[in-house]
N, C-alpha and C positions, 0 to 999 in steps of 0.2 A: 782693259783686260782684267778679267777676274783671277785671282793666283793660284791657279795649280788644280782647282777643283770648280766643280758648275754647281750653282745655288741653285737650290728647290725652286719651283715654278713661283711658292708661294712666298719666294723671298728674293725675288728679282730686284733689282735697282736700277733707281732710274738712271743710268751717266749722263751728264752733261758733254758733251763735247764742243762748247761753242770756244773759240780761238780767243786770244787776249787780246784787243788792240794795243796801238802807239799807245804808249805812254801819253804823248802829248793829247789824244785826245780824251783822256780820262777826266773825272770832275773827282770834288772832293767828297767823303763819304758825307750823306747826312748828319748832321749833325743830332737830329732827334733821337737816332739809332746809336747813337755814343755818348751815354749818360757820363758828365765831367763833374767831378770832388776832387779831393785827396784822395792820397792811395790810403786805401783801407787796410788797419792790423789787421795779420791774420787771426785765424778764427784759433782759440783750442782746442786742444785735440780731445773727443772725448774722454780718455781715459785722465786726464788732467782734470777736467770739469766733474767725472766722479769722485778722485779722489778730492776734492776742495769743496764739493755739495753732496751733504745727506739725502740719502734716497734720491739720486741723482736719475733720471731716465731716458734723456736725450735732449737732443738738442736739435733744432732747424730754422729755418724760416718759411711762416708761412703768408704766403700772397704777400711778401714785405716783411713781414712782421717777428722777429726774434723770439722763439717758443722753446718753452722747457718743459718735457715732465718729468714732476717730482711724485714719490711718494708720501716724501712729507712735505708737504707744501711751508713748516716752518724754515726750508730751505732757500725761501725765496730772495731775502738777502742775499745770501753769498751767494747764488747764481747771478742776480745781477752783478754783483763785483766784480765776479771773474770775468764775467763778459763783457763787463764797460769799456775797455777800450775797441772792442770790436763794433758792439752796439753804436758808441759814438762815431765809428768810422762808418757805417752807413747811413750817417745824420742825423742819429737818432737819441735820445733820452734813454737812459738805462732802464728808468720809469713804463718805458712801452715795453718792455717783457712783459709774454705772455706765458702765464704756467700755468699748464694742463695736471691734475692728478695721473699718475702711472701707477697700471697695477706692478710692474717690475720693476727694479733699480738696476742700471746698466752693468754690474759685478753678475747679475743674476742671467740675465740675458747673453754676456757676453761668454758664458759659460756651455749655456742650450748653445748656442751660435756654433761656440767652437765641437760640441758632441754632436748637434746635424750638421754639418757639415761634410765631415768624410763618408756618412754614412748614407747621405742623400746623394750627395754626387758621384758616390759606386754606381746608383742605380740606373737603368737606363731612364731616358725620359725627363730628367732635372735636368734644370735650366741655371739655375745660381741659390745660393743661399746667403742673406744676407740681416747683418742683428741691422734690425729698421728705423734709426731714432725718432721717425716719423711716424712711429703708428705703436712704441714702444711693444715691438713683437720682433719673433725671428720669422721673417720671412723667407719662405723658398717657392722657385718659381718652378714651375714644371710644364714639357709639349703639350699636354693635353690632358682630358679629362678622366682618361682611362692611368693615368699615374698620379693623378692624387689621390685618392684612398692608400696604394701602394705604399707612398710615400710617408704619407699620416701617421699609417699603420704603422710602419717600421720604426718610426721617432719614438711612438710613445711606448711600443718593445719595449727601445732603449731607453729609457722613464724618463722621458719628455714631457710635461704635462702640455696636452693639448691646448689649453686655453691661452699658452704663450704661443703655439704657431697660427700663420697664416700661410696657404697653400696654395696659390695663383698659378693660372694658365698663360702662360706667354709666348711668344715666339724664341725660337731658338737662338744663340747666338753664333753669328758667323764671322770671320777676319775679311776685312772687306780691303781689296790690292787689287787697282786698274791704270793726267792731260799736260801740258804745257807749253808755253815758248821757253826760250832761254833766259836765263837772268841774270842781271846785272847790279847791284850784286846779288848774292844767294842769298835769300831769307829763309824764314821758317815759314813753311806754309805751298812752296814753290815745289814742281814734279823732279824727283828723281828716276833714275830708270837702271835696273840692274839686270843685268842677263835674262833677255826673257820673261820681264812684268814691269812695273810701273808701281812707287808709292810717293806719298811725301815727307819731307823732309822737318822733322819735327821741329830743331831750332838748335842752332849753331854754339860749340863750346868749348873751353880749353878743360883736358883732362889731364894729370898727369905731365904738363908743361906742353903736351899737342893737343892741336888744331883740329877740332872732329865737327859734328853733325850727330844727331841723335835721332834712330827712327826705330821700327819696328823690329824684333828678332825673326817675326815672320815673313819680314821683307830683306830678307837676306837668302843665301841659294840653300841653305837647310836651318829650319828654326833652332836656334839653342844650340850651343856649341859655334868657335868660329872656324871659317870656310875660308877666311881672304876672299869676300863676297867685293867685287868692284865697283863703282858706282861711277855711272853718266849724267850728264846735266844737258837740255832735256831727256836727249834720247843717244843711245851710242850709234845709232844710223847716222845722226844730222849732225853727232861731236864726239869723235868716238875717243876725246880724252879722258881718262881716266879722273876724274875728280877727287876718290876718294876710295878708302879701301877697310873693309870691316877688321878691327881690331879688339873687338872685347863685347862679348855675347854668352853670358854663362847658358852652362848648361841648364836643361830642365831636371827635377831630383824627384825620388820618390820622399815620402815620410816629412817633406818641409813644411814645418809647423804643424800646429793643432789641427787647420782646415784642411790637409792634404791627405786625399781618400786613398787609401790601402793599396787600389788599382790604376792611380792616376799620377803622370809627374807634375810636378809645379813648381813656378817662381811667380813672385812679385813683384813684378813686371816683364810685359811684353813689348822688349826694351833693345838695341845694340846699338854702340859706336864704332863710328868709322871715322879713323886718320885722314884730313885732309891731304893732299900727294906734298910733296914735296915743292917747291915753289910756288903753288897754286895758290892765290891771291882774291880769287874774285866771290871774297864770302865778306860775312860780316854779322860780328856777333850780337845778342842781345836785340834784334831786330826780327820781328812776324809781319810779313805782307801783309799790306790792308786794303783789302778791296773795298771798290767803290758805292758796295750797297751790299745791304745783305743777299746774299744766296749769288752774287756778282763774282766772276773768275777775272776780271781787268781791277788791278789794282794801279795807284801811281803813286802812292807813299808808304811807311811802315808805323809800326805802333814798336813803341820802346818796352821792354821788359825792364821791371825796375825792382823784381824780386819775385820770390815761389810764395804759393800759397797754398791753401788747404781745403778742397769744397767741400761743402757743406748743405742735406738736402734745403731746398728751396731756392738755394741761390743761383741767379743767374750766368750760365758759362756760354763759352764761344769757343770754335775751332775754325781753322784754315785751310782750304783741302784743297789740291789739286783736281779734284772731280766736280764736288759740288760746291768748291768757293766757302765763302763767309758764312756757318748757320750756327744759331744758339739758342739754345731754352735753356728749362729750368734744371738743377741736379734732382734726380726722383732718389737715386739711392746710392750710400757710400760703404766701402769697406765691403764691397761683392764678392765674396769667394765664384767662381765663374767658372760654368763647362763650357768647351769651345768644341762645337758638334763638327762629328766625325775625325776627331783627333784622341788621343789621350791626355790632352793638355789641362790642367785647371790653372786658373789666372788666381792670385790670392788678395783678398782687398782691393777689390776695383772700385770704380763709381762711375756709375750711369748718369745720363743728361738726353732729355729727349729731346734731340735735333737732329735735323738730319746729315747724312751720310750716305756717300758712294763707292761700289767698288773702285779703291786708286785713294780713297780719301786717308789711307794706314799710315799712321807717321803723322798727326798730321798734328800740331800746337792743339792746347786745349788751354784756353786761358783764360780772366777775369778783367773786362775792361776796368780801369780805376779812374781815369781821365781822357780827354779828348786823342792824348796822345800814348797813354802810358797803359801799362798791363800787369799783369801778375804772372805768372807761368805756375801751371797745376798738373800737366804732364800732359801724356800723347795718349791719342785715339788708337784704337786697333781693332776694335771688334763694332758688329750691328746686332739689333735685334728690331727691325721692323721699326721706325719712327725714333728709336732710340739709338744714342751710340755710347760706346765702352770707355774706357780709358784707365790708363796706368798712372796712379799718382807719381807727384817727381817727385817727393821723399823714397817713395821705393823703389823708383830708377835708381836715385843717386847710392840706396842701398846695393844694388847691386854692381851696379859699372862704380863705383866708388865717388868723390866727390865733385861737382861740374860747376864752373866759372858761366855764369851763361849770359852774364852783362859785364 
């Protein structure tokens, strides 16, 4: 089921509805598909790698490969330093940094980022605006052809220089809310069901000394703000126990932060907890479903969470959904200011991954395999845009619902 609204023709999804078997007749996931190291340091944050590297311009990975651009390329020491324990943790020599010349240094960009920002996503027709580290630009994405000049125009008004934007045509972004059995225990990645729609269950946590679940605000009975929104496990026709009960979902604000457009409310993340009930027992923390292959809804074991991490573009992510199962590619872009069409809503700081997603897959883990068994947690899915899906970093979850135990 779709939540609350019908997707354009040109943004239908595909649902899976195929049933889960027995456990017992599951097999184990390939092994090709679950690259085993150590768990990798996380990455820094860029605003850490500008201030520690002159003329600092971003940071990625491209096809594998650890990239910088600098302005000044006699920066290239200390970029490596900063980054050596990451680099080393994708098996690499600090040595194979790759630095590109940038015409901007990330202070310069992060500045354009923050002045288009409110001002592109007033307009009708913008899709997200986001500072690029991959292409050392500010990027914003916009419906169609006939809103970029509009959009151009109006940045460089506001004295933008042109030659830092980049102005793409993308599909829209939609909240994507629609499968399951029951489960035993409750992982991250498994169907929840609340009055009237279907999402998933992000990943299980102690907040505040209680026993919750972390999924979407918009999979709650009104986004933003708390409702005491109930929650069933699968469905409240086939278990109409109560499992769990929404307890902390800020609201959405006008004016929050630099990115937040004059006409629009926002938060940083599209985020809410729900208190486990009272005696109920059949969860278990620090644990994501792991299905038995990619794009696979039967799963018969889990992947341990052994800590949060931070994506970063080029890197490879994964999510769990109750619609479309296991899918992952690559990060395209992070730190997304985001309009959520047909709402007033902007997302602030998101990052996109282009894999796929279904309506039902909302809530749904977004993680970094590290080992055969083991994972990173980077936060939850909630929104699509055609072969791509959205997500809410967990530093800015935990900014908002305060701090979460999640192993």
């Amino acid at each position: 089921m779709i939540r609350r609204y019908a997707l354009p023709a040109a943004l239908v999804l595909l649902v899976v509805t195929m049933a889960c078997r027995d456990a017992t007749e599951s097999t184990a996931p390939n092994q090709d598909q679950v690259p085993a190291g150590a768990v990798q340091a996380q990455a820094p944050s860029m605003e850490e790698l500008a201030s520690q590297v002159p003329g600092f311009g971003g940071f990625y990975i491209d096809g594998g490969r650890p990239t910088v651009f600098l302005t000044e390329m006699a920066g290239r020491g200390l970029a490596a330093r900063a980054l050596t324990p990451f680099i080393r943790g994708m098996g690499q020599d600090p040595s194979d940094l790759q630095v590109k010349r940038g015409e901007f240094n990330y202070r310069q960009l992060t500045l354009w980022f923050n002045a288009a920002s409110p001002l592109a996503l007033d307009m009708e027709g913008t899709v997200m605006v986001d500072l690029d580290e991959a292409h050392n630009r500010v990027l914003i994405g916009v419906e169609s052809a006939a809103n970029v000049g509009a959009v151009r125009s109006a940045l460089m008004r506001a004295g933008l220089p042109d030659r830092a934007l980049a102005v793409e045509i993308m599909r829209p972004i939609v909240r994507v809310a629609s499968l399951q059995g029951a489960a035993t225990p409750i992982w991250g990645g498994v169907q929840i069901n609340f009055p009237g729609f279907l999402c998933t269950l992000g990943f299980n946590v102690v907040a505040g000394g209680q026993d919750s679940f972390i999924t979407n605000s918009h999979c709650t009975a009104s986004q933003g703000g708390v409702q005491n929104t109930p929650y069933y496990q699968p469905l409240q026709s086939s278990n109409p126990t109560v499992i769990a009960t929404e307890v902390a979902d800020p609201d959405y604000q006008r004016g929050l932060g630099a990115g937040c457009p004059r006409n629009k409310l926002c938060r940083f993340s599209d985020a809410s907890r729900a208190r486990y009930s009272t005696g109920y027992t059949n969860f278990q923390r620090g644990r994501i479903a792991r299905p038995d292959a990619l794009g696979s809804l039967n799963y018969s074991g889990s992947w341990s969470i052994t800590g949060k991490g931070t994506a970063v573009v080029g890197q490879t992510l994964n999510k769990v959904g109750r619609t479309t199962g296991w899918t992952q590619g690559l990060v395209t872009n992070t730190c997304v200011n985001t309009g959520v069409q047909g709402t007033r809503f902007v997302q602030l700081c998101q990052f996109f991954v282009s894999a796929g997603v279904g309506a039902g897959d909302s809530g749904s883990p977004v993680f970094q395999i590290t080992g055969t068994s083991s994972v990173l947690l980077m936060g939850i899915l909630w929104g699509s845009g055609g072969g791509t899906f959205v997500g809410s970093p967990i530093g800015q979850i935990e900014q908002e619902l305060g701090p979460l135990t999640v192993n």
